[in-house]
PALUMSE-823575 format. One record per residue (C-alpha): residue in one letter; residue number from 0; x, y, z. Coordinates in pm, whole numbers, plus 50000, padded with zeros to 5 digits. Example, Ala and Ser with C-alpha at 12.3 -4.5 7.8 and 13.67 -1.06 7.14 Angstrom:
BEGIN
<r=A&k=0&c1=51230&c2=49550&c3=50780>
<r=S&k=1&c1=51367&c2=49894&c3=50714>
//
This chain:
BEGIN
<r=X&k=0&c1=65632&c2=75398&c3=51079>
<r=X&k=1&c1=65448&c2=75320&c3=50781>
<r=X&k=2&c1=65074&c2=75148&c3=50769>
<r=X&k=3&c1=65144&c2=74805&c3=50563>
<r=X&k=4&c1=64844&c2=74920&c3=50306>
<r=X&k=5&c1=64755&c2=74540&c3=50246>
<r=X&k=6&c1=64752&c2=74481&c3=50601>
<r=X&k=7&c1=64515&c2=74766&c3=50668>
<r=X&k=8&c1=64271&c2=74715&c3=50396>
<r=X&k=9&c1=64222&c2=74355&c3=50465>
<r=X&k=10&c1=64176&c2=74481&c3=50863>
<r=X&k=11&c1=63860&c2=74677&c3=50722>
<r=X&k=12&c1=63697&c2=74424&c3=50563>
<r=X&k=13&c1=63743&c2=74160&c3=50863>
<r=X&k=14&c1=63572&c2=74454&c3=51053>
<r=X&k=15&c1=63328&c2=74505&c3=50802>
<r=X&k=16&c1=63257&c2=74134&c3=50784>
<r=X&k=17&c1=63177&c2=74166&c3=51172>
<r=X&k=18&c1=62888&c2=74370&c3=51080>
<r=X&k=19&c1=62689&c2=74070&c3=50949>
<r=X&k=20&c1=62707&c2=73859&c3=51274>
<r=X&k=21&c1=62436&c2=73603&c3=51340>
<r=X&k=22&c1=62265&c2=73673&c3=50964>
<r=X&k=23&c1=62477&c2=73496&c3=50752>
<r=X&k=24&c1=62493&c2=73162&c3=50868>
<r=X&k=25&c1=62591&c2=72883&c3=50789>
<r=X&k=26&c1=62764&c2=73111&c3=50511>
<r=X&k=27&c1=63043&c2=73326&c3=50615>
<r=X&k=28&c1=63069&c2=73697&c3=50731>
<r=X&k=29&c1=63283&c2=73829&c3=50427>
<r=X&k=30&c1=63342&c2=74155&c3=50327>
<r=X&k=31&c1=63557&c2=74326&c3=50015>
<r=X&k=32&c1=63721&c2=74659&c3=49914>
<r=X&k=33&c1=63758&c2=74799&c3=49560>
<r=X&k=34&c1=64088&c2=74951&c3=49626>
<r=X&k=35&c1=64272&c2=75207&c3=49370>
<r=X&k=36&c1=64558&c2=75419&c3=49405>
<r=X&k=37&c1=64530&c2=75350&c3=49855>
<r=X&k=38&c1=64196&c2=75492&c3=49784>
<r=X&k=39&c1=63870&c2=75294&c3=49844>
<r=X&k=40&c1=63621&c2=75324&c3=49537>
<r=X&k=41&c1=63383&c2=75073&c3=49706>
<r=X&k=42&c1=63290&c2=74848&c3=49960>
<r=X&k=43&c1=63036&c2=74535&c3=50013>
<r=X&k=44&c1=62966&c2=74295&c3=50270>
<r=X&k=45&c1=62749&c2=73977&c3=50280>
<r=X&k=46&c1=62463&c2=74104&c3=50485>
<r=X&k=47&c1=62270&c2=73787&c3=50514>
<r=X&k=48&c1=62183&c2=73448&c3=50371>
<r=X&k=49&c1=62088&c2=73452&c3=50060>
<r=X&k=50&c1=62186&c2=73803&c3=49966>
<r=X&k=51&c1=62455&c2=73867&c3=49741>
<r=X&k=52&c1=62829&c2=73787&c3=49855>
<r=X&k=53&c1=63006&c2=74094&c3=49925>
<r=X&k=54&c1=63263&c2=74103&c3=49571>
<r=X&k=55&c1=62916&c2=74149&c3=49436>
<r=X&k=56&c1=62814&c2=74424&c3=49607>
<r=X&k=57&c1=63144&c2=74630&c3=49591>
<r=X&k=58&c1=63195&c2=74526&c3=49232>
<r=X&k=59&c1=62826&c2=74707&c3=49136>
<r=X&k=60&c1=62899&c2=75020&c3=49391>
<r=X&k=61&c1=63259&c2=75049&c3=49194>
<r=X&k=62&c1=63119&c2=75017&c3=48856>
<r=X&k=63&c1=63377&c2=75089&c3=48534>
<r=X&k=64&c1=63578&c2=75251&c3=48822>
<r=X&k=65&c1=63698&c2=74862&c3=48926>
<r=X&k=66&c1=63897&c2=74799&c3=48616>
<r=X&k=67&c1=64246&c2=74804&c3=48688>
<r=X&k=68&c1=64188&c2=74823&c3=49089>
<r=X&k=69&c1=64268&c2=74569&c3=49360>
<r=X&k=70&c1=63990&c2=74380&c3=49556>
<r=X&k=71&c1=64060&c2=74323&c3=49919>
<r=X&k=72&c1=63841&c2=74037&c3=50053>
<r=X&k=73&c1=63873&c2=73822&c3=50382>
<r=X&k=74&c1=63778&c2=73464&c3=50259>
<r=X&k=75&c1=63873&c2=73319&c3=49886>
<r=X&k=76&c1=63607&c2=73407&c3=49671>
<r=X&k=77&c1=63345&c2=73169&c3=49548>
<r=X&k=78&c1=63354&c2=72970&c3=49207>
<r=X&k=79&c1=63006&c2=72778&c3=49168>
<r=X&k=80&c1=62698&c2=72833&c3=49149>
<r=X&k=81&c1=62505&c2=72824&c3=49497>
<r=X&k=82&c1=62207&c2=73095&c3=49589>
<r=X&k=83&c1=62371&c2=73319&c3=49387>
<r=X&k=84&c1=62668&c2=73331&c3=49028>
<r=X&k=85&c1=62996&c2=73249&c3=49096>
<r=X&k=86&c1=63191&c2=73583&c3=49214>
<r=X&k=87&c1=63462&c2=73440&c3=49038>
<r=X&k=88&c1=63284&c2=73537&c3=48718>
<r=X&k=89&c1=63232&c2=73915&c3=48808>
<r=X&k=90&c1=63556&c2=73963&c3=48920>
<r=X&k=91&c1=63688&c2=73880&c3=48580>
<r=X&k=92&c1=63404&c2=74077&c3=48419>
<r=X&k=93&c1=63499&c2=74379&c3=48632>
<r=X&k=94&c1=63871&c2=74398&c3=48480>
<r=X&k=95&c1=63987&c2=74354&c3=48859>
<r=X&k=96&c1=64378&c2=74387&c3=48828>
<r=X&k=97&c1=64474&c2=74193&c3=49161>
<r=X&k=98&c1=64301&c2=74025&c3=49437>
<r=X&k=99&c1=64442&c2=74001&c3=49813>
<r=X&k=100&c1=64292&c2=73770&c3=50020>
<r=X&k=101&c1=64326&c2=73652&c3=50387>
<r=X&k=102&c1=64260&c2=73279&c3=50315>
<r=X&k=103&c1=64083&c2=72954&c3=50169>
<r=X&k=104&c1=63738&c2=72916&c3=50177>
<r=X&k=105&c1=63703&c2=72559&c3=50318>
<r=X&k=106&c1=63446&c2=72458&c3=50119>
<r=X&k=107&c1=63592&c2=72169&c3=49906>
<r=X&k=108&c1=63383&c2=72344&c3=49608>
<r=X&k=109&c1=63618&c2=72595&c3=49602>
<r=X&k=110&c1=63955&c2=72582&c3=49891>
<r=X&k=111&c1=64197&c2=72696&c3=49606>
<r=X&k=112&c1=63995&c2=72669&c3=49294>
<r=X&k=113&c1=63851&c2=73002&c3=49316>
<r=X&k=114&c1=64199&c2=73166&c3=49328>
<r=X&k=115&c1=64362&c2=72941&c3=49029>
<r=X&k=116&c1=64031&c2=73053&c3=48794>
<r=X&k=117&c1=64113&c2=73405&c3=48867>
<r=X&k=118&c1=64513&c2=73316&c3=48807>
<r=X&k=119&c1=64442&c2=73185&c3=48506>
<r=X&k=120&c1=64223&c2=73513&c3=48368>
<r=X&k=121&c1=64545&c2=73707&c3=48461>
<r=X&k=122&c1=64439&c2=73815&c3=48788>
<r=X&k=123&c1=64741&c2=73886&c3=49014>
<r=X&k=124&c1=64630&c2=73635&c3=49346>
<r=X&k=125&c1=64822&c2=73727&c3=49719>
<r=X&k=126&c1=64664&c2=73540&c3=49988>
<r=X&k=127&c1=64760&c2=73445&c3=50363>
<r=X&k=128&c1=64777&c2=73759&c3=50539>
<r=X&k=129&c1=64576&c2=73819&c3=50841>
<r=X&k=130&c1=64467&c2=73457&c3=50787>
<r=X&k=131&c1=64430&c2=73354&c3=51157>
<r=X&k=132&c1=64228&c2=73622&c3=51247>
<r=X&k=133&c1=64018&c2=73546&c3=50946>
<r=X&k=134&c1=63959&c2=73221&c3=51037>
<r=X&k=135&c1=63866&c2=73311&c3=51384>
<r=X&k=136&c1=63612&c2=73554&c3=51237>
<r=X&k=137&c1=63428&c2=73259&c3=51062>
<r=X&k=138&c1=63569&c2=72954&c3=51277>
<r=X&k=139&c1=63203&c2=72812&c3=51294>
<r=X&k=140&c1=63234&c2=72828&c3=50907>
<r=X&k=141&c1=63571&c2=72656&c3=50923>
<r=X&k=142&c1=63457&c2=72422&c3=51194>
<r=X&k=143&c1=63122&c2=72278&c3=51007>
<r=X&k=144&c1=63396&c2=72190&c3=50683>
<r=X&k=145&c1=63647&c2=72040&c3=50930>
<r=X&k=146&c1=63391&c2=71835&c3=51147>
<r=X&k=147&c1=63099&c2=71798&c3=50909>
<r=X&k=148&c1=62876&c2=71912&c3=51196>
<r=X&k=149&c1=62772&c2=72241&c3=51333>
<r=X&k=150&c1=62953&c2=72455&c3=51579>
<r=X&k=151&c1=62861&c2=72382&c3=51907>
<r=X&k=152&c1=62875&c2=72631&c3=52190>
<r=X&k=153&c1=62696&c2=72587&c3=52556>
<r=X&k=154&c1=62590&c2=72818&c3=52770>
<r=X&k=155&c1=62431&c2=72796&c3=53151>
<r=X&k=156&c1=62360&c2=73053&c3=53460>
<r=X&k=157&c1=62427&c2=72906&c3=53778>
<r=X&k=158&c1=62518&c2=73050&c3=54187>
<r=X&k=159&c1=62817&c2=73128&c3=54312>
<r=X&k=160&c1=62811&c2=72796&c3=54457>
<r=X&k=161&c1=62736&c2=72618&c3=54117>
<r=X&k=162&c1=62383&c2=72536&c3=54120>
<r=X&k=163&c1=62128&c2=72574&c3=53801>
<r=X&k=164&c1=61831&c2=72605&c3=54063>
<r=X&k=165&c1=61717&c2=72538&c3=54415>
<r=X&k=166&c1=61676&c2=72183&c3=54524>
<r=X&k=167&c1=61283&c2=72208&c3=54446>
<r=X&k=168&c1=61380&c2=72277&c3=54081>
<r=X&k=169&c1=61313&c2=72690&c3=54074>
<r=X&k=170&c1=61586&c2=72878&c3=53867>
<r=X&k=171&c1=61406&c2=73215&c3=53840>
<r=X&k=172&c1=61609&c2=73429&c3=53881>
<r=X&k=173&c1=61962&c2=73351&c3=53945>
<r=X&k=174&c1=62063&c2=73629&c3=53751>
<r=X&k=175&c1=61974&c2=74009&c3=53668>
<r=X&k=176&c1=61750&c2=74117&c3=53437>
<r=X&k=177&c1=62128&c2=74278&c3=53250>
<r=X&k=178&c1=62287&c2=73910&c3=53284>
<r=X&k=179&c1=61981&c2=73794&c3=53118>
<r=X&k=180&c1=61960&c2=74059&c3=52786>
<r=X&k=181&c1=62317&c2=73966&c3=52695>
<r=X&k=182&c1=62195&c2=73591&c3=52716>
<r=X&k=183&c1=61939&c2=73688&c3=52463>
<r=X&k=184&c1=62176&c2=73902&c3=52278>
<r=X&k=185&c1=62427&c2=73589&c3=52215>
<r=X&k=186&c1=62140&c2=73374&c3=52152>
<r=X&k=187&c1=62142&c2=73577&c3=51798>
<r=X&k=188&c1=62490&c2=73537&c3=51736>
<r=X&k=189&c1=62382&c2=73138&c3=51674>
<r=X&k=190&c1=62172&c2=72971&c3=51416>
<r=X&k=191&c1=61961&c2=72749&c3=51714>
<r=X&k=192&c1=61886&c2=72735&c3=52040>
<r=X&k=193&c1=61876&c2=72405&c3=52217>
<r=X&k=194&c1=61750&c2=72255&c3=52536>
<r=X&k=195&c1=61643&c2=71898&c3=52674>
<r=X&k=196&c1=61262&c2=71771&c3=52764>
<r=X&k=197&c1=61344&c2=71865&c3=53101>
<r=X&k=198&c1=61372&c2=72216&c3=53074>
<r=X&k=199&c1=61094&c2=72273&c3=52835>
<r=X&k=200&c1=60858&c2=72076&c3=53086>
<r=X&k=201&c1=61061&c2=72282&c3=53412>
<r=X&k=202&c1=61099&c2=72670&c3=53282>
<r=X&k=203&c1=60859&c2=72665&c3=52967>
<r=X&k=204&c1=61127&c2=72887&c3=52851>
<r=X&k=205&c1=61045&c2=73074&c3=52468>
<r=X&k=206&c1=61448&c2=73072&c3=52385>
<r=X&k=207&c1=61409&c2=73402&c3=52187>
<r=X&k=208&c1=61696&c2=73634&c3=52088>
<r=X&k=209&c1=61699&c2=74002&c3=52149>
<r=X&k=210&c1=61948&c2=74180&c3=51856>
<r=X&k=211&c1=62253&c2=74378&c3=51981>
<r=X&k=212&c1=62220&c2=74765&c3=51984>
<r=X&k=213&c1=62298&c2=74809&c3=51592>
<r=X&k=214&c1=62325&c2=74543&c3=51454>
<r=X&k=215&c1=62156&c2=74566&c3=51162>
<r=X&k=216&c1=61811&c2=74688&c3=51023>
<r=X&k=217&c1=61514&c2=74584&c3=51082>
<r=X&k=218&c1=61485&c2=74440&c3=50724>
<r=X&k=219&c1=61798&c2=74246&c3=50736>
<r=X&k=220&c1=61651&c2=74092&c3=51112>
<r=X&k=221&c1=61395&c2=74000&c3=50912>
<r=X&k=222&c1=61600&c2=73781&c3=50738>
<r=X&k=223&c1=61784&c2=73577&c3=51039>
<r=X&k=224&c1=61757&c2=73196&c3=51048>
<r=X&k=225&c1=61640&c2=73024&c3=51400>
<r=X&k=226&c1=61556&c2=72686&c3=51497>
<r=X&k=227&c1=61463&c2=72610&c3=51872>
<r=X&k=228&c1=61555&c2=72265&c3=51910>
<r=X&k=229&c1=61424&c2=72000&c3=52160>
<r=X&k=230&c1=61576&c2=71658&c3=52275>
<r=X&k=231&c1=61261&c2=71465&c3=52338>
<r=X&k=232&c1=61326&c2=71093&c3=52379>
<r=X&k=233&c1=60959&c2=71000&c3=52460>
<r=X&k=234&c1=60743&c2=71269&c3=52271>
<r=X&k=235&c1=60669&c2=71440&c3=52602>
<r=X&k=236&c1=60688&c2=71819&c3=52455>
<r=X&k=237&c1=60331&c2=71983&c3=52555>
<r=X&k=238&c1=60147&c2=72127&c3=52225>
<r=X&k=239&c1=60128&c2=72497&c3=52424>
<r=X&k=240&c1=60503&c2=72481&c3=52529>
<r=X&k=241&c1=60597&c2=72897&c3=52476>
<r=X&k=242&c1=60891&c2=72724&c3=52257>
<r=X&k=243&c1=60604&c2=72728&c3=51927>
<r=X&k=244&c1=60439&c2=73112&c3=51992>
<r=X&k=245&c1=60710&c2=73251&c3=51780>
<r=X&k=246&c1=60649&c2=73202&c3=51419>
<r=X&k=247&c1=60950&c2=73387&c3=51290>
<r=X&k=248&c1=61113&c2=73069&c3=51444>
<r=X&k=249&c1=61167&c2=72690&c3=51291>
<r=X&k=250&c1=61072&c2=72446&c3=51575>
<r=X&k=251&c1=61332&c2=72121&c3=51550>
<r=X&k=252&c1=61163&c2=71849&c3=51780>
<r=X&k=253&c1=61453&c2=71535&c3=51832>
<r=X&k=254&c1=61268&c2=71225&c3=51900>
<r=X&k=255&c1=61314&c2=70903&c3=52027>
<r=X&k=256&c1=61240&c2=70612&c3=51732>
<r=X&k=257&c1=60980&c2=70530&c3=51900>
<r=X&k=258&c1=60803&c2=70760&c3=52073>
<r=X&k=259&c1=60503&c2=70903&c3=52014>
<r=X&k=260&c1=60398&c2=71156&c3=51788>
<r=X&k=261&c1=60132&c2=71461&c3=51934>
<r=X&k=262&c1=59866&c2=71561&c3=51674>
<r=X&k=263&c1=59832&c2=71893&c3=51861>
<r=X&k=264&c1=60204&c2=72016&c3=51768>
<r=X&k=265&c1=60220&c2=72310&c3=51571>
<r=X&k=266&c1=60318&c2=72195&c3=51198>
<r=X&k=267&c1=60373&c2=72540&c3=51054>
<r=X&k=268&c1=60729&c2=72601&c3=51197>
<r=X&k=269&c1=60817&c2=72242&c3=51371>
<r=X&k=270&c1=61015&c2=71972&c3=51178>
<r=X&k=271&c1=60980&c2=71610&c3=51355>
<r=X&k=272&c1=61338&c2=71432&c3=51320>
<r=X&k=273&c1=61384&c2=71093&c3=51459>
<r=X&k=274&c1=61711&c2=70935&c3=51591>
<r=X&k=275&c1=61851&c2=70679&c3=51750>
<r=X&k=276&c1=61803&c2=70583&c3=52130>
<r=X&k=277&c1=62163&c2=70572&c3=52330>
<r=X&k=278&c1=62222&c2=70510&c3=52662>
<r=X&k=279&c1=62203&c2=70868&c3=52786>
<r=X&k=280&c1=61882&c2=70946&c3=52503>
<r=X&k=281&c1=61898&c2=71078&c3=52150>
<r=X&k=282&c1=62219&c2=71036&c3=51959>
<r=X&k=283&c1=62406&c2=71339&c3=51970>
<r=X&k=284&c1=62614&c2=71230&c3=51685>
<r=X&k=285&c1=62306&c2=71129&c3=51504>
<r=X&k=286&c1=62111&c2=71457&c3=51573>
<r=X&k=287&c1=62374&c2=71707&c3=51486>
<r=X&k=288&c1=62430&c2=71566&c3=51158>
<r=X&k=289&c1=62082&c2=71615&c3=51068>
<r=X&k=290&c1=62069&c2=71978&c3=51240>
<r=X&k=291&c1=62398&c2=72084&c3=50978>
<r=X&k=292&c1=62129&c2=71896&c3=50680>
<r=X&k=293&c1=61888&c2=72115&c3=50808>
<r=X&k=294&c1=62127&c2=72425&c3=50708>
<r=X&k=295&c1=62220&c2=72496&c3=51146>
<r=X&k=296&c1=62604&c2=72574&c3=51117>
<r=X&k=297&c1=62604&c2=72725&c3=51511>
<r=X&k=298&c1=62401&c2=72577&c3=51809>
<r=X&k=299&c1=62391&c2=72688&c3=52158>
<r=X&k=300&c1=62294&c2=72427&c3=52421>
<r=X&k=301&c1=62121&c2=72585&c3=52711>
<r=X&k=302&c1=62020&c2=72312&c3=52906>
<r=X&k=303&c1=61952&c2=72126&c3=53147>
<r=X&k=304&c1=62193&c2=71929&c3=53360>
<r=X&k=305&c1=62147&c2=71600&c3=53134>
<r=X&k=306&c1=62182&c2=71768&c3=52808>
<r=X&k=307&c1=62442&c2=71994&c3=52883>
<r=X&k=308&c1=62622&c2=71684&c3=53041>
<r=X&k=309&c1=62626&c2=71469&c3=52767>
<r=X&k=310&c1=62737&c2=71744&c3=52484>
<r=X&k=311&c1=62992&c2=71778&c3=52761>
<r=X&k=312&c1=63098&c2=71435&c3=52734>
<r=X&k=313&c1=63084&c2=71424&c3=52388>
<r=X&k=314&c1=63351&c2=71652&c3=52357>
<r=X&k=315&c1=63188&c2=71826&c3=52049>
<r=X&k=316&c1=63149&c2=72232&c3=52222>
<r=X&k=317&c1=63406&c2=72444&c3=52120>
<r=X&k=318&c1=63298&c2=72792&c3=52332>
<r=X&k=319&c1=63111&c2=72802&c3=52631>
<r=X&k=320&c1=62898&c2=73116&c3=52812>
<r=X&k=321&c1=62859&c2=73099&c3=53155>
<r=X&k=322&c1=62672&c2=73324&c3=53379>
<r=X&k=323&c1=62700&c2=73350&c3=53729>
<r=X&k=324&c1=62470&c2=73504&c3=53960>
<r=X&k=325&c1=62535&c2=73663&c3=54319>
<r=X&k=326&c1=62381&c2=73432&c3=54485>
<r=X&k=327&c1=62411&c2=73121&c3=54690>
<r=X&k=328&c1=62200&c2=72828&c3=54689>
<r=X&k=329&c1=62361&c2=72583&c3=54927>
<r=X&k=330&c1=62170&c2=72228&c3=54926>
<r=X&k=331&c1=62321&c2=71875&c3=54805>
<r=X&k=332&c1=62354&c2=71999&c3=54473>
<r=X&k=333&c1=62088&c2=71832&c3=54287>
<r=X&k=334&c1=62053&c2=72077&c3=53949>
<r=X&k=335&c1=62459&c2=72165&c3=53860>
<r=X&k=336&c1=62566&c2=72205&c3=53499>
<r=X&k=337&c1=62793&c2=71891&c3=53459>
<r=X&k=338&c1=62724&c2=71566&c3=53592>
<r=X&k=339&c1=62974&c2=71274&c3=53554>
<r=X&k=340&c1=63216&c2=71062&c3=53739>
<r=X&k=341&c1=63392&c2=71248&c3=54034>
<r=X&k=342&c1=63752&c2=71385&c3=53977>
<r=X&k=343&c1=64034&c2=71213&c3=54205>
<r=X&k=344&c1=64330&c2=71354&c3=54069>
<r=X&k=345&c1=64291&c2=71784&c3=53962>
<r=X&k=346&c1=64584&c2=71750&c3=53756>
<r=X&k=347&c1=64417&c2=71546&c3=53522>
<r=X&k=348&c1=64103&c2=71764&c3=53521>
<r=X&k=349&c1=63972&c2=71917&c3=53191>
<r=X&k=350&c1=64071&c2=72225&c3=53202>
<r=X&k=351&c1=63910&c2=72582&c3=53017>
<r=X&k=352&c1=64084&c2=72869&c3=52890>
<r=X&k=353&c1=63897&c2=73191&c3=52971>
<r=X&k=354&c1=63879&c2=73409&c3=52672>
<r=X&k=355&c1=63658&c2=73659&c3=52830>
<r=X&k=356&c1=63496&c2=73814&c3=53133>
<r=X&k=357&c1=63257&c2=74069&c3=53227>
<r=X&k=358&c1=63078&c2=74236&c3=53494>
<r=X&k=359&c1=62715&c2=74258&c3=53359>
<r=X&k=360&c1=62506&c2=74416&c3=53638>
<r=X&k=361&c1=62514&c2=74246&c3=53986>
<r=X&k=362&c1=62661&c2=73906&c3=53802>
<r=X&k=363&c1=62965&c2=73792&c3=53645>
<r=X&k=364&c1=62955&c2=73637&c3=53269>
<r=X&k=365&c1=63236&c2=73462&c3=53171>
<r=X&k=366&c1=63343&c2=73349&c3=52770>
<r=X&k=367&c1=63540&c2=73025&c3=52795>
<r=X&k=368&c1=63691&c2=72743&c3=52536>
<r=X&k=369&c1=63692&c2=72337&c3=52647>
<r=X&k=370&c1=64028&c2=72212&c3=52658>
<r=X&k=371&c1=63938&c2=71839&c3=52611>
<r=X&k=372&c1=64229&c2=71612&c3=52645>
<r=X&k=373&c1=64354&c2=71405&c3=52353>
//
């Protein structure tokens, strides 16, 4: 049977597009084909924010060989003026005969605009296959358009009884020293790394990524954008805290209206952002909102029980990463991931779909999506 050529060039650049994981943000991974005759003249990917988009970089390798080819691309291309010109504009420059796309770009700036500017130059425009495995590629993308707030994933390690730590507060280590690389390793697949008061004062943790094996050059590394964030309703964050030694790193410190400010905080690399006091501390709703004005498309919550509880209840995660280690802690239970009111009834329980599990070393890690009720 015959490969569907369409179907196959647009599955390159959505692999392509992979390649750029963790840099682009909160821009999406895209990638493009200069396509002629089933042949590919060129191709280009967006390697990381603020670089150029990846039409641009396919339409330069292609040169006077684009006119009268067909650009594959995985996300409608772009029709203002942002970081960089409209790739609109060099598509028409380029002569491009056709484009084939997998679907809208979100952004009310362009969803659809982009293609009817290109329709009207006299650009042939196909678009909507492969679509829902483009918009998984960039669903953080999709979700910061559709939610006006970043994408929010959470991640904990815990026992095989479900404990964060012992009943004297000691977590280190529940898991191996393998568990704990590919915790570092997703950290870089998100723009910020978040954690409550309680674990910065408990684990003085540094929340650094490590970059998968290949994932891009050192140069383009270089280039990644990463907050560590810290929900600190009374100011109680200690000026040495590990969470400040890496420079490389913006330092987002949530406080409380009114609590105090320390003098001895590093200014460099920390941005002081105050919200509102609820019930359970800072205003989630509040704080996100100014994390996606701060450019954060993806955060990953990594504790502790109180802050992980009340993004639980807030019903805003969309993936979660949970590590479990061999181990068993026994005790009451007084460090678990998710507090809240006891279930009665497990039929009503909120339920996960599991999406993806592992072996990693001794321990088990686990890649899960919230199901919250309606």
């Amino acid at each position: 049977m015959k490969t569907n050529p369409d179907l196959f060039f647009l599955q390159k650049t959505l692999d392509l597009a992979r390649k750029s994981e963790g840099l682009t943000s909160p821009n999406p991974m895209v990638a493009a084909l200069i396509v002629k005759g089933r042949r590919i003249l060129s191709s280009g990917r967006h390697r990381a924010f603020g670089l150029p988009h990846a039409e641009i970089e396919a339409l330069h390798r292609a040169g006077a060989k684009a006119k009268g080819a067909t650009l594959y691309v995985n996300l409608e291309p772009c029709c203002y003026w942002g970081k960089t010109p409209p790739c609109t504009d060099a598509i028409i420059s380029a002569g491009i005969k056709e484009v084939v796309a997998c679907t809208e770009d979100p952004n009310p700036e362009v969803s659809g605009k982009g293609f009817e500017i290109l329709k009207k130059a006299g650009i042939k425009v196909r678009v909507g296959l492969l679509e829902p495995q483009a918009r998984k590629l960039n669903e953080s993308f999709f979700t910061n358009f559709s939610t006006n707030l970043p994408f929010v994933g959470l991640k904990w390690a815990m026992s095989l009884d479900g404990k964060l730590a012992t009943e004297q507060g000691h977590s280190k280590w529940i898991t191996c020293e393998e568990a704990r690389k590919k915790g570092r390793r997703i950290r870089f697949l998100y723009d910020a790394i978040a954690v409550g008061i309680g674990t910065v004062l408990a684990d003085n943790p540094s929340l650094d990524w490590e970059s998968p094996p290949g994932a891009a050059s050192q140069q383009l590394l270089e280039k990644k954008r990463y907050w560590k964030i810290i929900f600190d309703t009374h100011g109680k964050t200690p000026p040495e805290a590990r969470i400040f030694e890496n420079q490389n790193a913006q330092v987002l410190l949530f406080l409380g209206e009114n609590a105090p400010c320390n003098s001895l905080w590093p200014m460099h690399n920390t941005s002081i952002i105050r919200v509102p006091i609820e019930k359970e501390g800072c205003s989630l709703p509040a704080a996100l909102a100014m994390a996606k004005k701060e450019g954060i498309g993806k955060i990953m919550v990594e504790g502790g029980t109180r802050l992980l509880t009340s993004f639980w209840k807030s019903r805003t995660p969309r993936l979660m990463h949970l590590f479990i280690g061999t181990k068993i802690i026994g005790g009451k239970g007084r460090f678990v991931p998710i507090e809240g009111e006891t279930i009665q009834d497990l039929s009503h329980r909120e339920k996960i779909t599991i999406t993806k599990h592992l072996s990693i070393g001794s321990d088990i890690y686990i890649e899960a999506r919230p199901c919250f009720p309606e």
